[in-house]
N, C-alpha and C positions, 0 to 999 in steps of 0.2 A: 559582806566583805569576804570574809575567809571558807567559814562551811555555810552555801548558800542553802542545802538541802533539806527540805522540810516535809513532815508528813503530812497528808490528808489532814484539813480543818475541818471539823463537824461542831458547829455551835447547837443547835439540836437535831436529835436524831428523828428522821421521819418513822413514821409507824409502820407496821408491815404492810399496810394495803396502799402505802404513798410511796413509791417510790420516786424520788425527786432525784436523786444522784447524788456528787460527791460535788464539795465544795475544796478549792484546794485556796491560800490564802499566798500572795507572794510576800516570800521575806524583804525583800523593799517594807511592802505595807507596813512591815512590823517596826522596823527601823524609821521609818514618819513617826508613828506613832509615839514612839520611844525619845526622837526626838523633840516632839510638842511638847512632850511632857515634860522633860528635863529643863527646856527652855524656857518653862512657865513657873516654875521655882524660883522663889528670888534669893540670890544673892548668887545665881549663875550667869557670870559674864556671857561666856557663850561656850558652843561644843568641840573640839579639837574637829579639822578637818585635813583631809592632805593638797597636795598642789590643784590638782582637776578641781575637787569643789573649788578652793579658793577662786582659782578665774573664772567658774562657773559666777560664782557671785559677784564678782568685780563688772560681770555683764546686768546683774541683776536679775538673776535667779535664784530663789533661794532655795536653797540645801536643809530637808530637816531630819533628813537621814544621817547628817555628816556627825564623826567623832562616836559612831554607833556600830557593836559589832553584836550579831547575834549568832547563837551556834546552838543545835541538837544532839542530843545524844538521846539512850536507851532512858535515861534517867530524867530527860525534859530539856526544858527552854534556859539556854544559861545567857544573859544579856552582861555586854560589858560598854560601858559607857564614858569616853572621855573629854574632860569639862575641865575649864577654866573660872574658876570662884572668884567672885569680888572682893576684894581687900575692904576688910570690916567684919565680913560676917565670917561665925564660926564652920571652919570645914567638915566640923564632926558631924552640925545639923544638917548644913545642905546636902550630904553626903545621903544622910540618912532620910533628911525629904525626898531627895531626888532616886532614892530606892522606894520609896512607898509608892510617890506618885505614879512610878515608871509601873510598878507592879501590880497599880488599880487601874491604870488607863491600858494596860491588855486585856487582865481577867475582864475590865466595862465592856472594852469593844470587840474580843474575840474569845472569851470565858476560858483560854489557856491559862496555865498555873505556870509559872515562871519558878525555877530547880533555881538560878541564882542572880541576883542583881549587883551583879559587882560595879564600884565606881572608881575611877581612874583621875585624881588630881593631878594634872600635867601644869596646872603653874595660877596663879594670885595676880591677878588684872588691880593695877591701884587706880586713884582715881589722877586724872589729868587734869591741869589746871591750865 
């Protein structure tokens, strides 16, 4: 979304007589990932998106980057996340699953250390009858 910029990924380092090169990871990738994750928590309705994704999906594509913003600095990975909770469940826990999850499905798939997992409640989806 905002600061696309990200440094060299090395998930392990080759040894001095390998040289294999540099692996660089795009922040897309990162923002899927972040997405699965938050989406597979229950009691998240779903992720805030803006107008583009929405009629991307009204064609039937899905978005699992959408309501995901990621951004670097000197100090690390700082992920901001925004979601819509289901009416019923506590915002304090989903909040707090959906900062763990987010924070083990990186370090699982690209062993970065995440500086902050902030979450963003932008609104309580009830249920429709």
């Amino acid at each position: 979304m905002a600061d696309k910029e990200m440094p060299s990924f090395v998930g392990m380092v080759p040894s001095e007589d390998e040289a294999l090169g540099r692996v660089q990871l795009a922040p897309e990738v990162l923002e899927v990932i972040i997405g699965i994750a938050t989406n597979e928590v229950k009691g998240v309705a779903h992720t805030r998106g803006n107008f583009a994704t929405g009629v991307a999906e009204k064609f039937g594509r899905t978005q699992h980057g959408k309501g995901v913003k990621t951004s670097w600095s000197e100090d690390g990975l700082t992920v901001d996340v925004y979601c819509v909770v289901q009416y019923g469940f506590s915002v304090r826990e989903v909040a707090f699953e959906i900062q763990k999850q987010v924070r083990n499905a990186i370090y699982n798939m690209t062993s970065l250390e995440t500086k902050e997992v902030n979450i963003h409640i932008t609104g309580i989806e009830s249920e429709t009858v």
